[in-house]
C-alpha positions, 0 to 999 in steps of 0.5 A: 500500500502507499505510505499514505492515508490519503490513499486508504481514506480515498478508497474507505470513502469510494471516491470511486466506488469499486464495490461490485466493479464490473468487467465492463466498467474496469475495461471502460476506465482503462480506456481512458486512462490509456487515452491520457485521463489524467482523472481515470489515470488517477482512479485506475491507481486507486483500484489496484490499491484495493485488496483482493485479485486486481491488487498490484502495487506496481500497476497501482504506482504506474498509473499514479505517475501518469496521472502526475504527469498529466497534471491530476493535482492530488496525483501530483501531491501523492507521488511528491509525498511517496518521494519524501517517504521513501517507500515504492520509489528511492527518497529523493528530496528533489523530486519531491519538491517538484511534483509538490511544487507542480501539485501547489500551482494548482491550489492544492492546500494539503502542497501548498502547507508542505511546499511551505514547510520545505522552504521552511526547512530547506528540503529539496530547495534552499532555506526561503522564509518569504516563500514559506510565508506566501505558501503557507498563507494560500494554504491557509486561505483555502482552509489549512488549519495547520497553515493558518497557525503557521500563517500566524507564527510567521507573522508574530515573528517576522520571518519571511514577512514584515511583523503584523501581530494583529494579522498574526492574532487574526491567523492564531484565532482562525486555526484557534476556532478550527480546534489547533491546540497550539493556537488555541495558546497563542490566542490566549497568549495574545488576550493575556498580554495585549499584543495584537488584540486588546488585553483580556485576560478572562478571554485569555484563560477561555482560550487557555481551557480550551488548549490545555484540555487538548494537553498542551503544555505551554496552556497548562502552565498559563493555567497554572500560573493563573491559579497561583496568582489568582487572574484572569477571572480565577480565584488564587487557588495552589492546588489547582496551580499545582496539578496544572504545573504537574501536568505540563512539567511531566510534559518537559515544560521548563516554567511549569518544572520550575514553578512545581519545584517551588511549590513543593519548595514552599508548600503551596497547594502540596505537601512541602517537599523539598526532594521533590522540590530538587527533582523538578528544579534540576529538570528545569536547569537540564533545559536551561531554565535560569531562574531554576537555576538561580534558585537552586544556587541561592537555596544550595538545593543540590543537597536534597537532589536524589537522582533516581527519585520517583517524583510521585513517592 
């Protein structure tokens, strides 16, 4: 099979319905494939995907070039994603970049967002932001929630395209309705500090709910510092402060490992604890968090650190 879901969702769902095909019906696309039908090309590639008699893989990737090559754009996408994967042809960047690139010229959102990421990333084309920018912003305009987060974060920080962070909310917010964990952080990140929209912070911790409750840690840690400060329309609670920091620590977020650690530390919300209050402060130093590590220089915590402890005990 193509080491691609699109492929399987294609035939589940019966893009073109092979269930009790006919001799006559199969003969008929055949036909027009060999007539250069780039679309039954593309259908003929589907059908020997199917399990059972006609399956061949090899059959199946020959029509699928030949559509490509006749300009079908899912085609086009397909092959460019099999190149980048390795599997039932040689990786081969370049290749990759091409047909994704010819897939993209058509408004293919699904080439358009990795088009963007291979600029990104510089696979198969050199390192270009502005590029990047402009494909991941036509992915984003044609409904590509994962581009219209990334429309955002070009925009935030100014790569590829002059700093806007009210278009950059803009994006953030769209993908933020589409149900984008991340962006769903970055609204509330905006709320909460007034960049690009006006300062709300009751807003900010709707958008931090919604986001943490999709186990992002970087919500998680908001909410936890919202609980333990008592904004955003939350009342001061440590316990609470406590579980959110827990579980975005256990997720390799410094802030939260820092801020768990002086919670057991101090005691707020927990028990007091000061090995626990060590293990997730040296968690913290390990990712180069400086204020861990200026708290456990001024406390000589090092002294309560046990390696192998179980932070759970």
């Amino acid at each position: 099979m193509f080491p691609l879901k699109k492929i399987s969702a294609c035939i589940l769902f019966g893009l073109v319905s092979f269930y009790g095909f006919s001799q006559v019906n199969l003969w008929e696309l055949r036909q027009k494939a060999k007539q250069n039908d780039s679309l039954a090309q593309y259908e003929l590639a589907l059908f020997y995907q199917q399990p059972g008699t006609f399956h061949s893989e090899e059959k199946s990737l020959r029509w699928l070039k030949e559509s490509a090559r006749h300009g079908h754009a899912e085609a086009q996408f397909l092959i460019g994603e099999i190149y980048a994967a390795g599997e039932m042809l040689k990786k081969n960047p370049d290749s990759s970049f091409y047909w994704l690139s010819k897939s993209a010229a058509q408004n293919h959102k699904q080439a358009l967002f990795k088009l963007a990421e291979y600029y990104l990333k510089g696979y198969g084309t050199e390192v270009d932001y502005s590029k990047a920018y402009e494909n991941y912003l036509k992915a984003a305009k044609a409904g590509h929630v994962e581009a219209q987060y990334m429309t955002g974060v070009l925009l935030e920080s100014g790569k590829g395209v002059k700093t806007n962070k009210k278009e950059a909310f803009q994006w953030f917010l769209k993908a933020a309705e589409n149900g984008h964990p991340h962006a769903q952080f970055m609204t509330g990140i905006s709320y909460w500090t007034g960049e690009g929209v006006k300062k709300d912070k009751k807003e900010a911790v709707k958008w931090f709910l919604k986001s943490a409750e999709q186990n992002d840690p970087d919500a998680q840690f908001m909410l936890g510092m919202a609980y333990y400060t008592g904004e955003g329309g939350l009342s001061l609670d440590y316990v609470k402060a406590a579980e959110y920091f827990k579980k975005s620590a256990e997720k390799s977020q410094d802030k939260a490992q820092y801020m768990l650690g002086i919670i057991y530390w101090r005691g707020n919300g927990v028990f007091p604890d000061k090995a626990k209050a060590a293990y997730w402060l040296k968690k913290s130093i390990d990712q180069g968090n400086r204020k861990a590590k200026k708290f456990w220089d001024k406390y000589k915590v090092k002294k309560y650190y046990i390696p192998d402890i179980n932070s759970d005990r």
